[in-house]
C-alpha positions as CSV (number, residue, x, y, z in Angstrom):
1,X,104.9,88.4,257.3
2,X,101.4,86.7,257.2
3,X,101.0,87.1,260.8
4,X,101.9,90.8,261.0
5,X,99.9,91.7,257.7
6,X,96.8,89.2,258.5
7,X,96.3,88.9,261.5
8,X,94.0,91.9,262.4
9,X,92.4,91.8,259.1
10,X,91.2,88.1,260.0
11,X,90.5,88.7,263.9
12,X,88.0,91.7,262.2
13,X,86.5,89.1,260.0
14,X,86.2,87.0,262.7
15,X,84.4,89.7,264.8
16,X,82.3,89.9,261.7
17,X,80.9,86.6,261.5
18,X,80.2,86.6,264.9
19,X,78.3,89.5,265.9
20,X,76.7,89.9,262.4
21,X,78.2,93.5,262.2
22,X,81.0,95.5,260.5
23,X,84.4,96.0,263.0
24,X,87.3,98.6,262.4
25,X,90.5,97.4,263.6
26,X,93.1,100.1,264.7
27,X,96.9,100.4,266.0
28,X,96.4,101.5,269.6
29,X,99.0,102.4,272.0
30,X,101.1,98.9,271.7
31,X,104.3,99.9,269.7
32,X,105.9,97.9,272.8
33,X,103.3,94.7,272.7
34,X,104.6,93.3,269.6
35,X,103.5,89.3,269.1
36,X,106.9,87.7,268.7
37,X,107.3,87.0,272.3
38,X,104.7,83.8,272.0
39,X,104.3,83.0,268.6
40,X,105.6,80.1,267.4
41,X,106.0,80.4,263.8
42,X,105.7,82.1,261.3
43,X,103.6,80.4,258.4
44,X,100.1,80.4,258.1
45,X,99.3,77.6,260.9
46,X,100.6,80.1,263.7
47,X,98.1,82.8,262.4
48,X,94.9,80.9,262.8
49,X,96.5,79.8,266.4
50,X,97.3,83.3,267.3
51,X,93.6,84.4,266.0
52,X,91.7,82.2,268.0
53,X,93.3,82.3,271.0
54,X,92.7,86.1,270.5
55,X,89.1,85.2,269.8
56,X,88.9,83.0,273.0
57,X,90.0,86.2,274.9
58,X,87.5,88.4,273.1
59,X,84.6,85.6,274.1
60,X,85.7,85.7,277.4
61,X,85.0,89.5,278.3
62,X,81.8,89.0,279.2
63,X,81.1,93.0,278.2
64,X,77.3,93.5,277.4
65,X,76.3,95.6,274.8
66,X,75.7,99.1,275.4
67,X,74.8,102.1,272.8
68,X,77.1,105.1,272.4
69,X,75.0,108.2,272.3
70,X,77.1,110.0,270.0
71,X,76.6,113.8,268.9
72,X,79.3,116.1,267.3
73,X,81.4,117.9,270.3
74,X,84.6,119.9,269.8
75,X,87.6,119.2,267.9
76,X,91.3,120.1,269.9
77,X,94.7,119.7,268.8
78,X,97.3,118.8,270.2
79,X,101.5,119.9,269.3
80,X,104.8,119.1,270.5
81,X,107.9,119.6,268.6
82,X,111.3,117.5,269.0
83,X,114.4,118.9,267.8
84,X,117.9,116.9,268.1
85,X,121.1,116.3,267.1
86,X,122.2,112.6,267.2
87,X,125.4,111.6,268.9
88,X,127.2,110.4,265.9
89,X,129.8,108.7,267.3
90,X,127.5,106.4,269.5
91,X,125.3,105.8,266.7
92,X,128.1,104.2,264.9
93,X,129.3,101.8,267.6
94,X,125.7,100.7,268.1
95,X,126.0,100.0,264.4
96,X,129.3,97.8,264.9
97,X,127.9,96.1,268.0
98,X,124.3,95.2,265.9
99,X,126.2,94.1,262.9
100,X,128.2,91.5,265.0
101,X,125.1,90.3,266.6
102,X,123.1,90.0,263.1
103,X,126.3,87.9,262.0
104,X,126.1,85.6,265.1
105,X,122.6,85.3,264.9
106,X,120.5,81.9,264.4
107,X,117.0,82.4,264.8
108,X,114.8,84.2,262.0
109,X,113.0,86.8,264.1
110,X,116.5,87.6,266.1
111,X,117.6,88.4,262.2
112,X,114.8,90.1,261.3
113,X,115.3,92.1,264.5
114,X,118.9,93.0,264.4
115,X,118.2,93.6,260.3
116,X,115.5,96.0,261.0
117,X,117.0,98.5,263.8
118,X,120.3,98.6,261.6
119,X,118.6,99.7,258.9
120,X,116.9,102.8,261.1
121,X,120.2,103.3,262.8
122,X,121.8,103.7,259.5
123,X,118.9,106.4,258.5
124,X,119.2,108.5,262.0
125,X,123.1,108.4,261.1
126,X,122.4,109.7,257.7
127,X,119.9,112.6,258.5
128,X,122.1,113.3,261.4
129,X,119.2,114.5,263.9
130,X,115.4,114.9,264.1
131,X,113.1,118.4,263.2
132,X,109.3,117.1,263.4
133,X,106.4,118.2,265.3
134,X,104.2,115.6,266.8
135,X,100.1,116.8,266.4
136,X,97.3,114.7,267.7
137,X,93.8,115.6,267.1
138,X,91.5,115.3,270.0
139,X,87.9,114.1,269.1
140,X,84.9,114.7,272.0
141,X,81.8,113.1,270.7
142,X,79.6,112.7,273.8
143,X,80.2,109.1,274.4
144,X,82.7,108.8,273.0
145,X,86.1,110.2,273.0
146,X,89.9,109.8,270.3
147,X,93.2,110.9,270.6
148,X,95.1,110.3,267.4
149,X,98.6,109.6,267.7
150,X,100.7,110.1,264.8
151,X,103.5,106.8,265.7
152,X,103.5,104.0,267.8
153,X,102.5,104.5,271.1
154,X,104.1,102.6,274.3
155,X,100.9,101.1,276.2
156,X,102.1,102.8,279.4
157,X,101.7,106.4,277.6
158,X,98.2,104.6,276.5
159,X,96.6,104.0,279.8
160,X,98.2,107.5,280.9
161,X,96.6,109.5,278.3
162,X,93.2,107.4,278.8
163,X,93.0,108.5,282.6
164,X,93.1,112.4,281.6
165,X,90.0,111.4,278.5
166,X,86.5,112.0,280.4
167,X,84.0,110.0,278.0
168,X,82.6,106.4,279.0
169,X,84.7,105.1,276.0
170,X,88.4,106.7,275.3
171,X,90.1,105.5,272.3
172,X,93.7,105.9,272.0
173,X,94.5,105.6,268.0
174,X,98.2,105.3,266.7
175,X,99.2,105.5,263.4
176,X,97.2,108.7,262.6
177,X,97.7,110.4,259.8
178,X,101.4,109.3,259.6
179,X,104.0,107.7,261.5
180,X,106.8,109.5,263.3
181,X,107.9,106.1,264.3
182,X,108.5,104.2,268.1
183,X,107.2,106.4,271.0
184,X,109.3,105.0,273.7
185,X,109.7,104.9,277.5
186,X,112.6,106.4,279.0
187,X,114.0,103.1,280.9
188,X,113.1,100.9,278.1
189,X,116.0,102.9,276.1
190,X,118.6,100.0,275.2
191,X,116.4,97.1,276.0
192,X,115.1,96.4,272.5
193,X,115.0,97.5,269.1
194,X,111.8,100.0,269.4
195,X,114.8,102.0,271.1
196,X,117.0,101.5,267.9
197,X,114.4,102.9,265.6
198,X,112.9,105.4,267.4
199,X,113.9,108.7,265.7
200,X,113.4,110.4,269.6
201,X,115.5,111.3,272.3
202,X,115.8,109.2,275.5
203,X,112.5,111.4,277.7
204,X,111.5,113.1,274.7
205,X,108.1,110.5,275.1
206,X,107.4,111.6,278.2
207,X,107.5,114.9,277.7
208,X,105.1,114.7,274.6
209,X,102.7,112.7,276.2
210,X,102.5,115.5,279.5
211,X,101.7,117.8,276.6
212,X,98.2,116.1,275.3
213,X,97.5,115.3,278.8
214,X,97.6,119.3,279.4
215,X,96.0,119.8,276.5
216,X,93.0,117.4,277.3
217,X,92.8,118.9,280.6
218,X,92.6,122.9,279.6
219,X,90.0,122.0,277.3
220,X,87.8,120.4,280.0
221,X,88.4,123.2,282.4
């Protein structure tokens, strides 16, 4: 918990001391990027390793500094609305199959895991299907350019939407607003538990994501 809770908060205080500034830290588009593939731990210890090796990274970008000539620009928005009906009885044998793997499980972030997407499997069962409308808010402000996102973004969909942006810098910024949840690739449907807890159908992503790339691009025509 102190790693996902800290870690940002101290890589910011970090970036702080360093450049004698003030930084604000954001989700961008990395609902698939999550750190438990290298860490190794948990306690306190593995959050200091994991910030300066983050640090190191930072250091070794070599980026000069450049100002932003910012002015206020236009405002779009951006809409796409999912509505689906959950296949019940497939929801309930991915229950069965998750709750044997929970009780065969060893390792603490396998549990934590398993734990997790039952608990959002068991909510999509509940409310049966999904009604929601996805808005992001397009920002143009000369040098600078934001797409909100209101969820977790997979990076692919990231650089995607970045390549239709037109400013020098293009920020991508999840967790707008409010979070809808996992925004998730079509293949990587079944391959981890951002796929259990997504409330979306299997190409509903894509089809969002074509949707603020349109959008960006009537606005610029």
């Amino acid at each position: 918990m102190k790693i996902s809770s800290d870690l940002l908060g101290n890589i910011g205080k970090a970036l702080d001391e360093k450049y004698n500034t003030i930084f604000l830290t954001m989700q961008g588009a990395c609902g698939d990027m999550g750190n438990r593939q290298y860490r190794r731990g948990n306690d306190e210890a593995e959050l200091w390793r994991v910030r300066d090796e983050i640090m190191d990274q930072i250091d070794g970008f070599g980026a000069e500094e450049r100002p932003l000539e910012l002015k206020a620009g236009g405002v779009g928005t951006s809409q796409y609305t999912v509505r689906h009906r959950y296949d019940t009885e497939a929801l309930r044998a991915q229950i069965a199959d998750s709750e044997k793997q929970l009780a065969a499980a060893v390792g603490e972030d396998e549990k934590k895991l398993l734990w997790s997407g039952l608990r959002h499997m068991k909510r999509k069962l509940e409310a049966g299907g999904v009604d929601v409308t996805l808005k992001s808010v397009m920002f143009h402000l000369g040098d600078l350019e934001i797409v909100t996102i209101p969820g977790e973004l997979f990076s692919t969909f990231g650089l995607r939407i970045k390549a239709a942006m037109e400013g020098p810098v293009r920020i991508v910024w999840g967790y707008a607003n409010y979070s809808a949840g996992y925004i998730v690739e079509r293949q990587e449907y079944g391959k981890g538990y951002e796929s259990m807890q997504t409330p979306f159908p299997q190409g509903e992503a894509e089809l969002y994501v074509e949707q603020i790339i349109e959008d960006l691009r009537g606005e610029s025509v």
